[in-house]
C-alpha positions as CSV (number, residue, x, y, z in Angstrom):
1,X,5.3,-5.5,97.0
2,X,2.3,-3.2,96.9
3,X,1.7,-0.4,99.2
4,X,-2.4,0.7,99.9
5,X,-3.3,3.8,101.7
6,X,-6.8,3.0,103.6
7,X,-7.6,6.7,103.3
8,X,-11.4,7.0,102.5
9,X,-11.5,3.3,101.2
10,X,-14.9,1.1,102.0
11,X,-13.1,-1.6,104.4
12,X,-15.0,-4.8,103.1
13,X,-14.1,-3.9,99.6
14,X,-10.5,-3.0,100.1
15,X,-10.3,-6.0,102.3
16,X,-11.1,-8.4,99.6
17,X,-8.9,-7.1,96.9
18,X,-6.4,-7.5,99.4
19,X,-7.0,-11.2,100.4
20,X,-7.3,-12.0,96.6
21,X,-3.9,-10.6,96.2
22,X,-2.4,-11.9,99.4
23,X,-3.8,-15.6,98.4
24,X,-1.9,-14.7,94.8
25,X,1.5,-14.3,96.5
26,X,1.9,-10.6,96.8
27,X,3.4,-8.9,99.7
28,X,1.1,-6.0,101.1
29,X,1.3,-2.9,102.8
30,X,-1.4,-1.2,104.3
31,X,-0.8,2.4,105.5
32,X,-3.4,5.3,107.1
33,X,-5.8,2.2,108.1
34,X,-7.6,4.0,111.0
35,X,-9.0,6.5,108.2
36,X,-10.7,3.6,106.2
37,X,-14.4,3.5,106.1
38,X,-17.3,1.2,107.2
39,X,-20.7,2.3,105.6
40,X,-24.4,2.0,107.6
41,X,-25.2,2.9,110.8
42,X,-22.5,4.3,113.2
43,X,-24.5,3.2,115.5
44,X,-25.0,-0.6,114.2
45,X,-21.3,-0.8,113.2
46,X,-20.5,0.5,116.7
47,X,-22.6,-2.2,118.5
48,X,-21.7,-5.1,116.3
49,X,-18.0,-4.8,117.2
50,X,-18.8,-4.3,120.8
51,X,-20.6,-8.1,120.7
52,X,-17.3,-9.2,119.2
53,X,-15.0,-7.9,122.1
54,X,-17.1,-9.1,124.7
55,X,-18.0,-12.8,123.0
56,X,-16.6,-15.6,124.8
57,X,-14.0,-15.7,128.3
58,X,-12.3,-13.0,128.9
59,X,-9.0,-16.0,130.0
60,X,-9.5,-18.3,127.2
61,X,-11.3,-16.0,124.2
62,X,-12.2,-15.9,121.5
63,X,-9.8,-12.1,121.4
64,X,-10.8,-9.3,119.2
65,X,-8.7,-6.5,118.4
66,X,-9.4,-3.0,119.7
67,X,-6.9,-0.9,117.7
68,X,-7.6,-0.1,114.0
69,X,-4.8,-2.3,112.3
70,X,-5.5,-5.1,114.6
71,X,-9.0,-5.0,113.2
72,X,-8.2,-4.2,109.7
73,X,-6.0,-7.3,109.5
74,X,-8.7,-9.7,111.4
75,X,-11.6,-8.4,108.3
76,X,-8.5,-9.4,105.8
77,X,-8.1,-12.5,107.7
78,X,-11.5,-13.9,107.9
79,X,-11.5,-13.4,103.7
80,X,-8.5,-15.9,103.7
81,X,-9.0,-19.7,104.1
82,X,-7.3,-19.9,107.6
83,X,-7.4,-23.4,108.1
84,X,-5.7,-24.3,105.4
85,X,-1.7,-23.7,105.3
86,X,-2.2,-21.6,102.0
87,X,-4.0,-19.7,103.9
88,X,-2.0,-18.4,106.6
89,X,1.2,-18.0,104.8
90,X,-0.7,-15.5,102.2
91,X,-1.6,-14.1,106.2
92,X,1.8,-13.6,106.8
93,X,2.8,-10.9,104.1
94,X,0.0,-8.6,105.1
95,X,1.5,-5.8,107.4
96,X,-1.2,-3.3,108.2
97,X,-0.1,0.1,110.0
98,X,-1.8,3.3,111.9
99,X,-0.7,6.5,109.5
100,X,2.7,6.5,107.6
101,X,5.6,4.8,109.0
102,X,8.9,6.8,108.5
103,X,10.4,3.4,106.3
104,X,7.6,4.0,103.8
105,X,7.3,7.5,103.5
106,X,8.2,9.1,100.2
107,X,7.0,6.1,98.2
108,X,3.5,6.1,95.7
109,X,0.9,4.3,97.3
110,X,-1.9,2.7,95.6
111,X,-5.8,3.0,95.8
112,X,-8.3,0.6,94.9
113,X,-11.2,2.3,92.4
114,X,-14.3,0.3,93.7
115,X,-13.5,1.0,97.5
116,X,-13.5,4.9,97.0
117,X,-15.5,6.1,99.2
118,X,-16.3,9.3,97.8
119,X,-19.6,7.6,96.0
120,X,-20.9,6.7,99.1
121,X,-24.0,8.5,100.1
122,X,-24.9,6.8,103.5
123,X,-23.8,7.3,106.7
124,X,-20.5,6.0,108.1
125,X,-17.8,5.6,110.6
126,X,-14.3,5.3,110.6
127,X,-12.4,2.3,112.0
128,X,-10.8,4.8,114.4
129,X,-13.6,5.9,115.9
130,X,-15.3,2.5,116.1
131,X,-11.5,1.4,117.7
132,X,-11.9,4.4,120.4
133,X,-15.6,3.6,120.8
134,X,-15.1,0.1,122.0
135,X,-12.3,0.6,124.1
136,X,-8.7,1.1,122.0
137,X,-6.2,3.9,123.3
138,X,-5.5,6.5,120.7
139,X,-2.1,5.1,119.1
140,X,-2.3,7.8,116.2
């Protein structure tokens, strides 16, 4: 079992190192993930997830999620081969979570090198301000 915070981490790049693990057989935490990072445009960012929430019927989808972990674990899932079986059982033993839930706190948590985001010299948004900006409630 590997814990990750998402603190300042690039969310594509963490997301990959966590599918290739996931597909490997690890079990995965994911704390803090509405303080990981998307780099460009807020504004581009902002508007390409408001085309995914409004995308199809509103009664028969396809559903986006609005709240940081909901999106965090769609960007993980999309790196996995869904429609195979090996797929979504590496799905399964990702749990992703807004800040530090009180089972986990106390214990080291990990961060990936190449998804540091303290390199980055572009503008960027969080995922919790992109989650408030197209229409999540505050959960943290």
């Amino acid at each position: 079992m590997k814990i990750y915070d998402a603190e300042n981490q690039i969310l594509g790049r963490l997301a990959t190192a966590i599918a290739k693990q996931l597909i490997a057989g690890e079990k995965i935490f994911v704390v803090n993930s509405e303080k990981s990072v998307l780099s460009g445009n807020p504004i581009s960012k902002t508007k390409f997830y408001m085309e995914r929430i409004h995308r199809g019927d509103p009664i028969h989808g396809p559903f986006f999620p609005k709240h940081p972990d909901g999106i965090f674990r769609r960007t993980v899932r999309g790196m996995l081969p869904w429609d195979k079986s090996k797929g979504r059982d590496a799905f399964k033993n990702l749990k992703v979570f807004i800040s530090v839930p009180e089972e986990l706190k106390g214990k080291t948590f990990e961060k990936i090198e190449l998804a540091d985001s303290a390199k980055l010299k572009t503008k960027y948004i969080t995922l919790g301000e992109i989650s408030i900006a197209i229409g999540g409630r505050k959960r943290w």
